[in-house]
C-alpha positions as CSV (number, residue, x, y, z in Angstrom):
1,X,0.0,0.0,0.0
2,X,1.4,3.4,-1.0
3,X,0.7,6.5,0.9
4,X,0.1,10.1,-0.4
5,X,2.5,11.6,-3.0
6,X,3.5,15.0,-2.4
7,X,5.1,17.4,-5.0
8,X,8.0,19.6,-4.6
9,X,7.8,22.3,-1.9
10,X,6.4,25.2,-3.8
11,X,6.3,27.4,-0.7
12,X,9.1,29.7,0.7
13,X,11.0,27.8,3.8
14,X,10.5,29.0,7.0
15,X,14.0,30.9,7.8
16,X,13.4,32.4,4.0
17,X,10.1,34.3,5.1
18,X,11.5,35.1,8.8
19,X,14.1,37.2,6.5
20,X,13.7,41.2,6.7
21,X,14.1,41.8,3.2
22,X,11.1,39.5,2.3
23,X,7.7,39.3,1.7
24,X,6.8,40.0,6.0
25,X,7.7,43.8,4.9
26,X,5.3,44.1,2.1
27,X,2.8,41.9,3.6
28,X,2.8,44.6,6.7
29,X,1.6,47.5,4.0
30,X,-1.2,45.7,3.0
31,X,-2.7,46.4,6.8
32,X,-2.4,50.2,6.4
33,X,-5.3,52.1,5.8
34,X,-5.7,53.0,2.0
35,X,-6.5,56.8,1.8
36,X,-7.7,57.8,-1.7
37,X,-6.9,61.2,-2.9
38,X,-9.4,61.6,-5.2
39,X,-12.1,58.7,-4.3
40,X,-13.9,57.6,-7.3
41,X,-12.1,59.8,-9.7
42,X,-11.0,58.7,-13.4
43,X,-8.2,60.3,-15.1
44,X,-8.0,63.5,-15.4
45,X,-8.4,62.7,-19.6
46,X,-11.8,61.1,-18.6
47,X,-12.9,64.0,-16.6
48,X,-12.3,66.6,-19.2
49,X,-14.2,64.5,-21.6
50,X,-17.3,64.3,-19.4
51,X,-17.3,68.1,-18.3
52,X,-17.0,68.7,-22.6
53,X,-19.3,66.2,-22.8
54,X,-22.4,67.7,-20.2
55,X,-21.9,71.1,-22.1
56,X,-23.4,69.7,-25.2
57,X,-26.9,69.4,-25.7
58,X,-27.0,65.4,-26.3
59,X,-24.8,65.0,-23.3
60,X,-26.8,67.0,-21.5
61,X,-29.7,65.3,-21.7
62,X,-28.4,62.2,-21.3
63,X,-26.9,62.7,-18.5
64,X,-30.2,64.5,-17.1
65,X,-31.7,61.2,-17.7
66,X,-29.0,59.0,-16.0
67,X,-29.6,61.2,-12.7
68,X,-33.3,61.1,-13.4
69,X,-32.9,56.9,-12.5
70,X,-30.2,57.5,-9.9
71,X,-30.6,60.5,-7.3
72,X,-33.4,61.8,-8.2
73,X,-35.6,58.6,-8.2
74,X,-38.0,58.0,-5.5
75,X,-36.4,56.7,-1.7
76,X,-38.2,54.0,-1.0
77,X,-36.7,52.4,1.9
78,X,-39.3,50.7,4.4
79,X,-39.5,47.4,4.6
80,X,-41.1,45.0,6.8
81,X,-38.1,44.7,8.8
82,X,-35.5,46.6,10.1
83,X,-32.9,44.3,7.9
84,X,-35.1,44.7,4.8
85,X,-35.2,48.6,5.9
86,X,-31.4,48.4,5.7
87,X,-30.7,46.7,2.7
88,X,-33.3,48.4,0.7
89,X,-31.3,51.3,1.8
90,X,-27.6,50.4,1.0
91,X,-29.1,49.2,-2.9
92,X,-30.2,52.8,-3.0
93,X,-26.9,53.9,-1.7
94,X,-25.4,51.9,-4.5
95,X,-27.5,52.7,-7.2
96,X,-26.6,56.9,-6.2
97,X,-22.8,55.5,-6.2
98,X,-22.3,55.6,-10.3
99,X,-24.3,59.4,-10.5
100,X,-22.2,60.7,-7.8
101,X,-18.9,59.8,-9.6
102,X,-20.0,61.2,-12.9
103,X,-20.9,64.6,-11.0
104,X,-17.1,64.5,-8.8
105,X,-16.1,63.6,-12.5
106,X,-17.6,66.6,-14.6
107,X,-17.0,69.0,-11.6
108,X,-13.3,68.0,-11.5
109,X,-13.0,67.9,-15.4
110,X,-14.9,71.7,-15.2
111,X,-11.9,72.5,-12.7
112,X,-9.1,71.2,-15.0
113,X,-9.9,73.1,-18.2
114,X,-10.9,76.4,-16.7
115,X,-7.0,76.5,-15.5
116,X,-6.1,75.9,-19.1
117,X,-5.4,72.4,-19.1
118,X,-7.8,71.5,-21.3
119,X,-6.2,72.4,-24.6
């Protein structure tokens, strides 16, 4: 009867990740708190392309319609239970998410071609 085969150690030996130069270092970072600087911002190429883009009429409109379905669509948040209460709530949270980034978008585009950036 033959027992278990087991391939070659693919992990890093014990003394080789007690090391100061190795991974422990890195692995540390990944416990600090990530601060964004600009939270749900795209480039600054995107942002000047939606603030161009909500001074035309088309873009207008369409993006009058995508905040018409986002934050400006009825709250309805009771539910038959404080947990349903809740997560009817956070969907409405994340269904505001997407508008909200356009506006920070358009209003930090706005900001970067008015100081001449935009040409």
């Amino acid at each position: 009867m033959s027992g278990p085969k087991f391939g070659l150690r693919e992990a890093q030996t014990h003394d080789h990740l007690l090391d100061s130069k190795q991974p422990w270092d890195e692995l540390d970072s990944f416990f600090e708190p990530y601060l964004a600087d600009r939270p749900l911002q795209p480039s600054d190429r995107v942002a000047k392309n939606l603030a161009t883009f909500a001074k035309t009429a088309g873009g207008r409109e369409i993006l009058e319609w995508i905040m018409d379905i986002t934050l400006r669509a009825p709250l309805r948040v009771t539910g038959s239970s404080l947990e349903e209460t809740a997560l009817r709530a956070a969907t409405k949270q994340g269904i505001n998410g997407p508008a909200e980034a356009i506006l920070n978008a358009i209003e930090h585009g706005e900001t970067l071609l008015n100081q001449g950036k935009g040409k």
